[in-house]
Structures are given as structure tokens and as C-alpha cells.
N, C-alpha and C positions, 0 to 999 in steps of 0.2 A: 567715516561712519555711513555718510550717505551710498559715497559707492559699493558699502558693504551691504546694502539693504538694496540697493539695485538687482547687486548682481545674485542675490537671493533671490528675489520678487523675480527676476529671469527663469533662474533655476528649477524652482517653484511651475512656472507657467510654464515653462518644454514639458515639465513631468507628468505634468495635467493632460500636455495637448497627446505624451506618447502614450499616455494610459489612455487616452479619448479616439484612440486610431484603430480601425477596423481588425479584431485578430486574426480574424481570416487571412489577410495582410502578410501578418511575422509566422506565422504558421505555415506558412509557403516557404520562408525562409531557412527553416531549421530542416538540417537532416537528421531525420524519425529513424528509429532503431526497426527493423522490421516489422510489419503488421504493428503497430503502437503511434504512426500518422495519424493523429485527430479529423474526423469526420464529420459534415456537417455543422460545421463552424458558425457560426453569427453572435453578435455583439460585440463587445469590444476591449481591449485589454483588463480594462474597467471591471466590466460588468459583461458576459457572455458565456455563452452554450456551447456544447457540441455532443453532437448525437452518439460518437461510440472515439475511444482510444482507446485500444489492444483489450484488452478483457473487460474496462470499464467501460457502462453506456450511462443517459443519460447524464452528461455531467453537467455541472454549471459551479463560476465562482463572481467571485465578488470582491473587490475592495475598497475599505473605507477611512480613508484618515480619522486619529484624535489626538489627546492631549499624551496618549500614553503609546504614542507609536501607531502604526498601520497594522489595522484590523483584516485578513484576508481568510476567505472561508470557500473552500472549496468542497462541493459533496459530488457523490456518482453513485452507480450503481455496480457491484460484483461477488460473486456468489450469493444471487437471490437474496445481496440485503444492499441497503440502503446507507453508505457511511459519508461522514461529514470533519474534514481536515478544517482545523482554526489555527492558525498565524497569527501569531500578535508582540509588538514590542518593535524594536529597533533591531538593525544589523548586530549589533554589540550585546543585543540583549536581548532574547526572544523566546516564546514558546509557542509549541507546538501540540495539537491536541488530535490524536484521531480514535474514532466514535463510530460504533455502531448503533443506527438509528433504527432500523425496523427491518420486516421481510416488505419485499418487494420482489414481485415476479418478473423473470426477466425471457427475453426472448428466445425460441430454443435455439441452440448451439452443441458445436458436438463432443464438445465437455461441459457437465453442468455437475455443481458440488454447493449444497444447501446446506444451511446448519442455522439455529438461533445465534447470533451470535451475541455477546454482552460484553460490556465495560468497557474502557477506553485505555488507550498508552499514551502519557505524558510526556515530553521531553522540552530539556530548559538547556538554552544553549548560550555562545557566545560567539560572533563570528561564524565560521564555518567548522566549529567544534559544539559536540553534544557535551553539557554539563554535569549532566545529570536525567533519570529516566525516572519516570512510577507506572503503576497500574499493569496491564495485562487484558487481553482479548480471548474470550473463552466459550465455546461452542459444547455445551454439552452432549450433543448428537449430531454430530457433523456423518453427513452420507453424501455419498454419488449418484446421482440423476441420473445423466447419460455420459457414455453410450449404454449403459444397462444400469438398472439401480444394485445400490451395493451398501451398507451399512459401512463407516469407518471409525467411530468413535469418540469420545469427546477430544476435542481438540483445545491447545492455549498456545497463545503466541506473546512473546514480552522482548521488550527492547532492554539493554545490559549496557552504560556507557562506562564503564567501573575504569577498566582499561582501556577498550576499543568500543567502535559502536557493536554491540553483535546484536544478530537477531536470533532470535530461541522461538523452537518450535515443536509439541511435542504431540502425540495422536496418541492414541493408549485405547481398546478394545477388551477389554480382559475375558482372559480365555481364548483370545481369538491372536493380538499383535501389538505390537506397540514400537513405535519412530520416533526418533530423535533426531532435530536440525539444529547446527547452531554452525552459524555463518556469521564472520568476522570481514563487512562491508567495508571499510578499508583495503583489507586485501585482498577482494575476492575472491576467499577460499573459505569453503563450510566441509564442516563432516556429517555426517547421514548415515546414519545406524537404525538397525530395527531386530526385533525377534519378536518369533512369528510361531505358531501353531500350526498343526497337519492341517487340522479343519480351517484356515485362517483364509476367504474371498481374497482376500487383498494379494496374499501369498501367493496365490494362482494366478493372478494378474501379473503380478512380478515377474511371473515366471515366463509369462506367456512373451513379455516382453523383454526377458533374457535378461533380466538385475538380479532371477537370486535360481542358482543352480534347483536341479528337482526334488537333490535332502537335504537341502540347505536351509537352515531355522533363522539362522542369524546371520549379518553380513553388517559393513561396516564400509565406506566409500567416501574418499575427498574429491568433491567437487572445486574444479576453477571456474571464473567466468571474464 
């Protein structure tokens, strides 16, 4: 019993001292997917910053033991808001919360895409399986900033564990277009559909960028990754 309370009370104390270790540190260590290297790093696994990774700036997290598992709470900045990811529960047992917090301006860059956004997506999981999902993230007026401004539409985004994890994604402009994503994150394959109207900004952009022929309304595309 005692040795068993030892070599806890050890366990315990490495975990402290590798969360209490500079993350500037292990962040040297990891190889980053392109442009998505953490910048401007300080604090510490614990508790610490960093100035910009891949689209998000400002971030910062936090973790904090209790009786009901480890509390971790991560927030950033991207698409001119403000969002906040909460962790909580045990390996076995856990949820997960992410949350739009507010607008918040962000620095210029050479895509910028603003919208209100509202509500949060739940997810209850076990292990490294989703259990189960609620809620939805929904932008009533989602538009493009730069490189020109453009109106896109309301937008919603919802997570699906029913079968697989999928993420759903849909834009809808009426009168003008409307897109459909739903990508099955296990297998990194989504489909990406849309139809579009003559007058439809978006459709011209498409074009200009060779995704949807010159009379082409509708198109339909699987993506790998």
C-alpha cells in the first residue's frame, strides 16, 4: 500500500514538473504542418501564450486539476471572433465545448471572412471516440473582407458522431447560392456541393479560380486530405 502511494505521489510530481516546463521548449520539438508552427510562445505547458498558429492569433490556455477530472480551456482568435475550447473529465470520460465569444478585430491578412457568430458544439466522448455531439455554430451574415469584400450568407456548422465523427457545413444566400460540406474526419474524405445563380459573387470567384465551368450552376467535388 505504501509503495503504491509512493509511486503515485512520484507520478503526480513528474506531471506537475512536465506541465511546469517552458512550452516554448516541446514546441521546438514537434513537427508543425506547414504555416500552423506556433509563434511567439511564452509560458508554460501549464498556463501560456502564443502570438499567432496558422489562422489563429492571440491564443492562450490553461489547465487546472479537480475532483472531476482536468479542467483545460483553450481560447484564440479567427474570423474576426473571439472563440473558447473547454476540456473537462478524464481520458475515459470527457467533454468538450467550443464557443463563440465575441467580435474581435483582428490583424489585416490576405483572407479575412467576418460574421456574428453564435452557439456552441458539444461533444461527449470516451477514449479517443466521440460519444455523442449537440448544439451548432451559426453566423447569420457571414461575408469576405479581403481581398475585396463580398457578401456569403448565413452560415452553420454542426458536428454528427451518429456513425463517424463528420463535420457539416452549409452557406446558403438565397437568390444568389448555397454549399454544402460534410467531411467524414476519420477518413479524410468530404463532399462539397453547391448551386449557384448567374448573378451569384461567389460563382464568379469560383470561376475565376477554375472550380466551376462558365454555365455551370451546380457542381458537386470529393475532396481527400
Amino acid at each position: 500500500m505504501r509503495r503504491g502511494l509512493t509511486l503515485w505521489g512520484l507520478a503526480v510530481f513528474c506531471v506537475l514538473v512536465l506541465l511546469g516546463s517552458p512550452a516554448a521548449f516541446w514546441v521546438r520539438g514537434f513537427s508543425w504542418p506547414a504555416g500552423w508552427a506556433p509563434q511567439g510562445v511564452s509560458g508554460t505547458l501549464w498556463q501560456g501564450q502564443a502570438q499567432r498558429m496558422g489562422q489563429l492569433s492571440a491564443l492562450s490556455w490553461s489547465l487546472s486539476p479537480s475532483l472531476d477530472g482536468v479542467l483545460g480551456e483553450w481560447r484564440g482568435v479567427a474570423l474576426e471572433h473571439q472563440w473558447q475550447l473547454r476540456l473537462k473529465g478524464w481520458p475515459w470520460a470527457w467533454n468538450a465545448r467550443l464557443e463563440a465569444l465575441g467580435h474581435v478585430p483582428q490583424a489585416a491578412t490576405a483572407v479575412r471572412v467576418a460574421g456574428n457568430w453564435q452557439g456552441h458544439v458539444q461533444v461527449h466522448g470516451a477514449g479517443a471516440h466521440c460519444v455523442n455531439s449537440e448544439g451548432e455554430l451559426f453566423a447569420p451574415r457571414l461575408a469576405l473582407l479581403a481581398p475585396w469584400g463580398m457578401p456569403l450568407g448565413a452560415a452553420r456548422l454542426s458536428l454528427d458522431c451518429q456513425a463517424s465523427v463528420r463535420l457539416k457545413a452549409s452557406l446558403l444566400q438565397p437568390g444568389m447560392h448555397q454549399l454544402g460540406f460534410d467531411g467524414d474526419l476519420p477518413a479524410r474524405r468530404a463532399a462539397l456541393s453547391g448551386d449557384f445563380e448567374e448573378a451569384s459573387e461567389l460563382a464568379a470567384l469560383l470561376r475565376q479560380f477554375g472550380l466551376l465551368q462558365s454555365t455551370q450552376r451546380h457542381f458537386a467535388k470529393t475532396l481527400d486530405w
